[in-house]
N, C-alpha and C positions, 0 to 999 in steps of 0.2 A: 618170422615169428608167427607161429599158428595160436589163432583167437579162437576161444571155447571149444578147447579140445577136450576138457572135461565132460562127462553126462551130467545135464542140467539134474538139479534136487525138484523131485516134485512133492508139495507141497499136504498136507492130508487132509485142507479141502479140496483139492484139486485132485486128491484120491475118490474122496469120498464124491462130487461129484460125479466123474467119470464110472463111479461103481453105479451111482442111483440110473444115470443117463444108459448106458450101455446096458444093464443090468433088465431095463423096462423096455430099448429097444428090442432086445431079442426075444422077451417072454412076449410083447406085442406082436412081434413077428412073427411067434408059435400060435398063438391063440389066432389070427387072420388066418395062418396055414389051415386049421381045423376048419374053416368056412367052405375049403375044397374037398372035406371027403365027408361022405353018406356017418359016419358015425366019428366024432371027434376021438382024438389019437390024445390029446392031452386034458387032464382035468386041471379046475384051478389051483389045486395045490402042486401038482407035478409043476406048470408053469413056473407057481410062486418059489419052489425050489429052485430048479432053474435058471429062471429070472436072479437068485440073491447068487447062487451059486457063480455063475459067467460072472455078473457084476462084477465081483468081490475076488477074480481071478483077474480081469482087467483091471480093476482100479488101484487093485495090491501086488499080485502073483506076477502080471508081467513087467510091472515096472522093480520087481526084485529080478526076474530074469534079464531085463533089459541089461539091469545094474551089474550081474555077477556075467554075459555073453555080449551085452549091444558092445561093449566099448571095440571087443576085437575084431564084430564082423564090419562094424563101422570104419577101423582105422584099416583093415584088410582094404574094404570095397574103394576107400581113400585116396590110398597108397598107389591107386593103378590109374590117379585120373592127373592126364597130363596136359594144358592149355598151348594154346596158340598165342604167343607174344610178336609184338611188330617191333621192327628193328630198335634199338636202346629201350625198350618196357625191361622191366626187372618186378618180380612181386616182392611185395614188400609184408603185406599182411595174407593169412589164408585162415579158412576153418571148416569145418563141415556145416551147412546151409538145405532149405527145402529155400525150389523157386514153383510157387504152384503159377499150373500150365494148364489154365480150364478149370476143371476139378480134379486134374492128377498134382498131387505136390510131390514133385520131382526130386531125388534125393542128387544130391552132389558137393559142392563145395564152392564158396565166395574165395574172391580172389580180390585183393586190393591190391596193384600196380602206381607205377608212378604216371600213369595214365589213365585208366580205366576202372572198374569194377565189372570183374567179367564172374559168372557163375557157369560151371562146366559141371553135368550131370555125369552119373556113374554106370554103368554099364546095367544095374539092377532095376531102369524102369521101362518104361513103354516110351516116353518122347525124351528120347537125349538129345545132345550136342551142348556147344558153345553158347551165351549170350553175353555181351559185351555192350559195357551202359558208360559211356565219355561222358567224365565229371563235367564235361562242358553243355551236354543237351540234361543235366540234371537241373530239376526247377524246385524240387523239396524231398524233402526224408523228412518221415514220420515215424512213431513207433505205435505199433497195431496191436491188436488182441489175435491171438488164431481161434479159431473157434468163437470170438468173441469172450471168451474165459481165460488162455493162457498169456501172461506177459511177453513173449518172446517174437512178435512179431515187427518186421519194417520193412515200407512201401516205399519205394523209391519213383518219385513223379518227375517225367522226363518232358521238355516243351515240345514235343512233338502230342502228347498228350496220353503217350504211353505210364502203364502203372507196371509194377513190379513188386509183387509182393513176396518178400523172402522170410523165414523159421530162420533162428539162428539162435546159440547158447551166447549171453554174458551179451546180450540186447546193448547195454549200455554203451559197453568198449566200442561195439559198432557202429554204433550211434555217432561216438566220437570221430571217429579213424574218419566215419566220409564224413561228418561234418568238417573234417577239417581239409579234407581232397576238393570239398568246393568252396570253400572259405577266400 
């Protein structure tokens, strides 16, 4: 059974956020640029165009793109990630997942077994492979904010004192599944 195979609904504050955020990093970004040269290349309205313009393409335009192309190259990139099971492991639950690695959040897929919670990355980032978390060294799952803004996040805290913080669509179902694998 694959869990949030759907493209998560993003929300039209959580548009309109990301349009004000995004929209102000990058005309911020232009106007520092101008610090580098003998006569500035942007005025502030060019900026302020700019600036609403990108915004208002992130906040709107690609979550329409996302919606009408992310599904196919997601379940494409998916479809070719294959895990490492120990003898009698059977998966039971799977879906597409970020496990962030530092500041790279990894794109791949969770995996709930009758043993483990293993997350196997996809071939499209800079640190892939395997990571494999025994319901047994888990000590708590929480559910996180990403960005501090998006509901979609959960940390899985291991008694070695490792964290694991995973993205994931339909937060709750997964919530459940491993609350109930360490129950």
């Amino acid at each position: 059974m694959e869990i949030g195979s759907e493209m998560p609904k993003v929300s039209f504050k959580i548009k309109i956020i990301t349009s004000i955020l995004s929209g102000t990093f990058y005309a911020g970004s232009l106007y520092l640029l101008n610090d580098y040269f003998d006569e500035p290349i942007y005025n502030p309205t060019t900026l302020a165009i700019q600036g609403v313009a990108f915004g208002l393409f992130i906040g709107f335009g690609f979550p329409l793109l996302m919606k009408k192309y992310g599904k196919k190259s997601i379940h494409a990139a998916g479809k070719t990630i294959e895990i490492e099971l120990s003898e009698n492991e059977t998966i039971e639950y799977e879906g597409p997942a970020n496990l962030f690695r530092g500041v790279e959040s990894v794109g791949g897929k969770l995996f709930l077994t009758n043993k483990k919670a293993i997350f196997k990355s996809h071939k499209l980032n800079i640190q892939t492979g395997q990571t494999d978390i025994d319901y047994s060294s888990i000590v708590e799952i929480v559910s996180r904010k990403t960005i501090g803004i998006v509901d979609n996040g959960i940390r899985i805290k291991t008694n070695d004192g490792k964290e694991f913080d995973f993205v994931v669509n339909d937060r709750e179902n997964w919530l459940e599944k491993l609350g109930e694998k360490i129950a």
